[in-house]
N, CA and C of each residue as an Amber inpcrd file, in Angstrom:
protein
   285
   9.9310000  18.9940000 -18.7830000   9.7750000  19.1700000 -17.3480000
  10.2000000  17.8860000 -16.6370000  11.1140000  18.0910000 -15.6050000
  11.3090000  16.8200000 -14.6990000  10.2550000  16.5440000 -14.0990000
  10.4590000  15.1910000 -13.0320000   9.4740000  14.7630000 -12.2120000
  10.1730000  15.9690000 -10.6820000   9.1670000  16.1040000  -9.8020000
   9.5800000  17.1720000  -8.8570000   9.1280000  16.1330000  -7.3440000
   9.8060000  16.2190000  -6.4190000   9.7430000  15.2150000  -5.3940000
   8.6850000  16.6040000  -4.5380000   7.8890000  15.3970000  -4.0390000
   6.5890000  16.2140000  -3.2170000   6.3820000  15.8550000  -2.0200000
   7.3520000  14.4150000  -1.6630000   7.6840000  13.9130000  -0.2460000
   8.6710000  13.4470000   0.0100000   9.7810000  14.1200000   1.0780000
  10.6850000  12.6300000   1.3840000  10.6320000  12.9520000   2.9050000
  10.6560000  11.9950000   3.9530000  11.6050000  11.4570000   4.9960000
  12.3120000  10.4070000   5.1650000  13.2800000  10.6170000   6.2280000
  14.2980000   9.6900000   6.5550000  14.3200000   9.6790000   7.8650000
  14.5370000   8.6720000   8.4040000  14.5720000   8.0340000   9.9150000
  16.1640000   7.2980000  10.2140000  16.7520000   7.7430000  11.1380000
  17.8790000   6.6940000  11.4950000  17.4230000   6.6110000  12.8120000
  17.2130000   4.9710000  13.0780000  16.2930000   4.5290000  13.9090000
  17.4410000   4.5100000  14.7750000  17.3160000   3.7120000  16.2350000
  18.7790000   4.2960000  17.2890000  19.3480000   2.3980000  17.4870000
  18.6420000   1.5590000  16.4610000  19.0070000   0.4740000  16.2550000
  20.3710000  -0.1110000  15.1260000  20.4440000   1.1750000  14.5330000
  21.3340000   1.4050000  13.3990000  20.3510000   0.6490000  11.8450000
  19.0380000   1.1950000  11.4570000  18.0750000   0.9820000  10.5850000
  17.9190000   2.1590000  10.2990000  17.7060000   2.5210000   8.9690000
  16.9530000   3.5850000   8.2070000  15.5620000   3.1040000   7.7970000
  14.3750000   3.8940000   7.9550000  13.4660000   4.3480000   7.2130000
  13.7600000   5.1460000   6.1920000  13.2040000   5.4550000   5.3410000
  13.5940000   6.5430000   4.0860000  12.6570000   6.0670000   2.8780000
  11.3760000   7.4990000   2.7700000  10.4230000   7.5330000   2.1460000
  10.4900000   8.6840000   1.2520000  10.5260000   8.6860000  -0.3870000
  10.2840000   9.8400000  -0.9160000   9.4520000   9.5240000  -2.3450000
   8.1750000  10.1320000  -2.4920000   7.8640000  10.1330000  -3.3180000
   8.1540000  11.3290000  -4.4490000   7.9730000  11.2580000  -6.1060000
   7.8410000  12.5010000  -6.7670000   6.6120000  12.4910000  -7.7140000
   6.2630000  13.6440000  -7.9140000   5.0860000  13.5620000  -9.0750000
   5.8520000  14.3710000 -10.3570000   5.4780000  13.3820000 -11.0840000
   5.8750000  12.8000000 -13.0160000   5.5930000  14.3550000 -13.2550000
   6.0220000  14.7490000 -14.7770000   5.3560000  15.6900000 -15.4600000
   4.3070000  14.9740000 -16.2040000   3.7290000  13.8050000 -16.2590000
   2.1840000  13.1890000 -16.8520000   2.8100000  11.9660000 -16.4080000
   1.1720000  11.2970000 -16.1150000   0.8720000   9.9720000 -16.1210000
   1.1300000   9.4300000 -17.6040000   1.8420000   7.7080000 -17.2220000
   2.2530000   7.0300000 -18.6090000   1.6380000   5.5880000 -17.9680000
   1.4450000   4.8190000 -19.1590000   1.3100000   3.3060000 -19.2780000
   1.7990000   3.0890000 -17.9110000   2.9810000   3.0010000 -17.5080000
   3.7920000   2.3570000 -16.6070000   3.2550000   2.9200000 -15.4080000
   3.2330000   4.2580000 -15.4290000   2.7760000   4.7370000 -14.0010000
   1.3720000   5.9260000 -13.8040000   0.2870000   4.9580000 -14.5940000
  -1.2140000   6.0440000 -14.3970000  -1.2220000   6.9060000 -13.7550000
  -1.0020000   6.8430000 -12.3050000  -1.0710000   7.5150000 -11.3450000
  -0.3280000   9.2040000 -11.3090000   0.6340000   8.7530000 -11.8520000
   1.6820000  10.0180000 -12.6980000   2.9130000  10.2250000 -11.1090000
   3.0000000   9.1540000 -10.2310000   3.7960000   9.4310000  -9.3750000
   4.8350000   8.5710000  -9.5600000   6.2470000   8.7840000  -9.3780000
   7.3190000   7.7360000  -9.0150000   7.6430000   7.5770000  -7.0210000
   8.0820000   6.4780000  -7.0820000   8.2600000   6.3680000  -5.2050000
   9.4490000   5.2470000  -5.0280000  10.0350000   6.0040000  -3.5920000
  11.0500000   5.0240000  -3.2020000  10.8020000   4.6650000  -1.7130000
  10.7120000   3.3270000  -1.0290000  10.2920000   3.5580000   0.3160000
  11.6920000   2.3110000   0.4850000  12.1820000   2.7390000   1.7770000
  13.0850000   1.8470000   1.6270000  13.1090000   1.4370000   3.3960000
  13.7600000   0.3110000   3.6380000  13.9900000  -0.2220000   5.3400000
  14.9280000  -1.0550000   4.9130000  16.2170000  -0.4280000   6.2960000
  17.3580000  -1.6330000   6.2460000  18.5420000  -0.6410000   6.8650000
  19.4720000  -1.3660000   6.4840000  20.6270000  -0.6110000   6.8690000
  21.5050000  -0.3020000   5.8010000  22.5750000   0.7230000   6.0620000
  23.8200000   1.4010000   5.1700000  24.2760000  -0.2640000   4.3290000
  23.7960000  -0.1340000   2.7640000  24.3860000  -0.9330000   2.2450000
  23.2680000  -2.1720000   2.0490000  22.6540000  -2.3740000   2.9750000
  21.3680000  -3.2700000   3.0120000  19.7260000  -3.5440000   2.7730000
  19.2350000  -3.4930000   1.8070000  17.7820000  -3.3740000   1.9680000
  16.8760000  -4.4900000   2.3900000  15.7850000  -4.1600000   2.9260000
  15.3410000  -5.6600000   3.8010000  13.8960000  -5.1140000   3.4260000
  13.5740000  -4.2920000   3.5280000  12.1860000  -3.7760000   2.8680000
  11.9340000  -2.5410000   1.8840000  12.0950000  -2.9370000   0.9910000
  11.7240000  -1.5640000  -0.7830000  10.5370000  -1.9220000  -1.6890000
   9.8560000  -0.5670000  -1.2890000   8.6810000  -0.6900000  -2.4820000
   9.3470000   0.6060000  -3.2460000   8.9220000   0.2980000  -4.7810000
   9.1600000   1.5910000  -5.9540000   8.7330000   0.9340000  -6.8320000
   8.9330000   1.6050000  -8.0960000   8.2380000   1.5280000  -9.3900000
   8.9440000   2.0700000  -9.8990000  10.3710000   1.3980000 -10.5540000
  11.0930000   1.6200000 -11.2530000  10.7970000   1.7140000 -12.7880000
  11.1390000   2.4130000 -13.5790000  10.9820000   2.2960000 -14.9150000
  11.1760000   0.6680000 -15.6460000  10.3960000   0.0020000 -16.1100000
  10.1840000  -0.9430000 -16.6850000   9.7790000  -2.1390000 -16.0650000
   9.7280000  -1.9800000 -14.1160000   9.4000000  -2.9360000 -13.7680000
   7.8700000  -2.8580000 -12.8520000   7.4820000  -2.1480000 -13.1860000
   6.1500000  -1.7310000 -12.8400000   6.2170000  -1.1400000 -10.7270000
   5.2910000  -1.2840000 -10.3780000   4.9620000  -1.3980000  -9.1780000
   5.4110000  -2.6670000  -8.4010000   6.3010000  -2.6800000  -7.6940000
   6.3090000  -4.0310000  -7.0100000   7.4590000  -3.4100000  -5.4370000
   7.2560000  -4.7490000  -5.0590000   8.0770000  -4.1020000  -3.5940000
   9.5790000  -5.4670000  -3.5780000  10.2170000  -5.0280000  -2.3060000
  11.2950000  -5.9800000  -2.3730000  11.4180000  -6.1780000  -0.7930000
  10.9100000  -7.8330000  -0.8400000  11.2740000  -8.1500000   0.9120000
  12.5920000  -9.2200000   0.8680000  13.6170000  -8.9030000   1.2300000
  14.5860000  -9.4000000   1.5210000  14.9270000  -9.6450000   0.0880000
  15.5620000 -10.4910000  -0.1310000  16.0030000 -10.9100000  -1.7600000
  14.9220000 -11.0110000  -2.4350000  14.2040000 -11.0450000  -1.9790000
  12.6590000 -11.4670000  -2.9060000  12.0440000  -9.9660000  -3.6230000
  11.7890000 -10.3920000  -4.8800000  10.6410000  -9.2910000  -5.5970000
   9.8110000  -9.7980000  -5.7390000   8.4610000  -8.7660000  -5.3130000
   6.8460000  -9.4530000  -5.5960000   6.4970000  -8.0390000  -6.1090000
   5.4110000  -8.1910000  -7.1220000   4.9700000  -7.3700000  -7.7790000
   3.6620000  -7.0740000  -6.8850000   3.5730000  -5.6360000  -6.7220000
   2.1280000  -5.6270000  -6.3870000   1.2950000  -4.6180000  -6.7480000
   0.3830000  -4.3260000  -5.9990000  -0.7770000  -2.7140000  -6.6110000
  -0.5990000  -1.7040000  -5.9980000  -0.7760000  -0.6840000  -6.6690000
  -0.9720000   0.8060000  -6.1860000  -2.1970000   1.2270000  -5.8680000
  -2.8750000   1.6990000  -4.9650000  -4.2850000   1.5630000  -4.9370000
  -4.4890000   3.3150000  -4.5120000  -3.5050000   4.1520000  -3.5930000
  -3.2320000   5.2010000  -3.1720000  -1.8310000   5.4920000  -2.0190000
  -1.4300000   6.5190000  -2.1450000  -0.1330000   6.8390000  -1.5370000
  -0.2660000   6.3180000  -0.0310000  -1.2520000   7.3450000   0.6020000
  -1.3720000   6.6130000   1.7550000  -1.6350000   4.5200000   1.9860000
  -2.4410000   4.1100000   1.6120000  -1.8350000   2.8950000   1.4310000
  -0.5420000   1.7900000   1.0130000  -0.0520000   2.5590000   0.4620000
   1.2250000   2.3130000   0.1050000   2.0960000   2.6070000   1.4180000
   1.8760000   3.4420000   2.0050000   3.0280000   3.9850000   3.0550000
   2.2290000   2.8920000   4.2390000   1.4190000   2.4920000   3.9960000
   0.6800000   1.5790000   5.6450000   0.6400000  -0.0630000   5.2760000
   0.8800000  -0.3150000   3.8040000   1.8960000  -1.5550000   3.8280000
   2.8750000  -2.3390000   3.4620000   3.9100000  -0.6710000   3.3620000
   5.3350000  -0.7830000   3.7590000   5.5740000  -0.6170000   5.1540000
   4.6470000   0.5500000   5.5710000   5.0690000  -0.1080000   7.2710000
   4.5610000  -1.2120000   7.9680000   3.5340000  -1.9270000   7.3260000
   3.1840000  -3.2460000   7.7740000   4.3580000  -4.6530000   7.4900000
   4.6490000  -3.9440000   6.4460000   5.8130000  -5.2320000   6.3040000
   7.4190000  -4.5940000   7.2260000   7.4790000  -3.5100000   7.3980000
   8.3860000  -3.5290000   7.8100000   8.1710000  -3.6620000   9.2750000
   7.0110000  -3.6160000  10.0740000   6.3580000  -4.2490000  11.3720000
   6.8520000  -5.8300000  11.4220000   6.1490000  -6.3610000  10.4500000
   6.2010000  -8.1160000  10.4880000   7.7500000  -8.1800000  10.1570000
   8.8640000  -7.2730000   9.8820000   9.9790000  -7.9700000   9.4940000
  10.3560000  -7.8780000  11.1420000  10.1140000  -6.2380000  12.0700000
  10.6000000  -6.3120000  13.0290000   9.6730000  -7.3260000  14.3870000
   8.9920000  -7.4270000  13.7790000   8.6610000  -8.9080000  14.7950000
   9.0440000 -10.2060000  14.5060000   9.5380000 -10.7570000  13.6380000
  10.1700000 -11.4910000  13.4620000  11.9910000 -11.7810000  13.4280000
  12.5510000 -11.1030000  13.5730000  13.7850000 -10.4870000  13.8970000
  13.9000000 -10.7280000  15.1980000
C-alpha cells in the first residue's frame, strides 16, 4: 500500500510567493516517522525556498529556513502548520 495524501493547499500570494502545504498518511508508522504521516510545507518562490518543513526519509523531522537546516519536533499536525506559519510571519516581517 502507498502512502495516500490527506491534505494539500497551495497559495500564489499576489506578491509572486507560494504557500504550498501537503501532508500524506504512511501505510504504518516506522522508526523514522511514529506518527505514520509524511509532510511537505513549503514558502518562497518558483525555484526558491525560504521556508520548508518535511521529514524526508533519512533525515528525520526538521525544517529549512533559508539555507539553513534545523532539526526539530513533531508534536501534532496542527502545530506544525502554526510554526511554519510563524516562521514564515517572522520571515515576512523582516523582509
Amino acid at each position: 500500500m502507498e502512502a495516500r495524501r490527506i491534505f494539500h493547499d497551495k497559495a500564489s500570494l499576489p506578491d509572486g510567493f507560494i504557500v504550498e502545504m501537503t501532508t500524506w498518511q504512511l501505510p504504518e508508522p516506522s522508526m523514522e516517522r511514529p506518527h505514520g504521516l509524511k509532510y511537505s510545507l513549503f514558502f518562497g518562490r518558483e525555484g526558491r525556498r525560504i521556508v520548508g518543513y518535511d521529514n524526508e526519509r533519512g533525515k528525520g523531522y526538521h525544517k529549512h529556513l533559508d539555507e539553513k537546516e534545523v532539526a526539530c519536533c513533531f508534536v501534532s499536525v496542527e502545530q506544525l502548520v502554526a510554526d511554519f506559519l510563524a516562521d514564515v510571519q517572522r520571515w515576512n516581517g523582516a523582509s
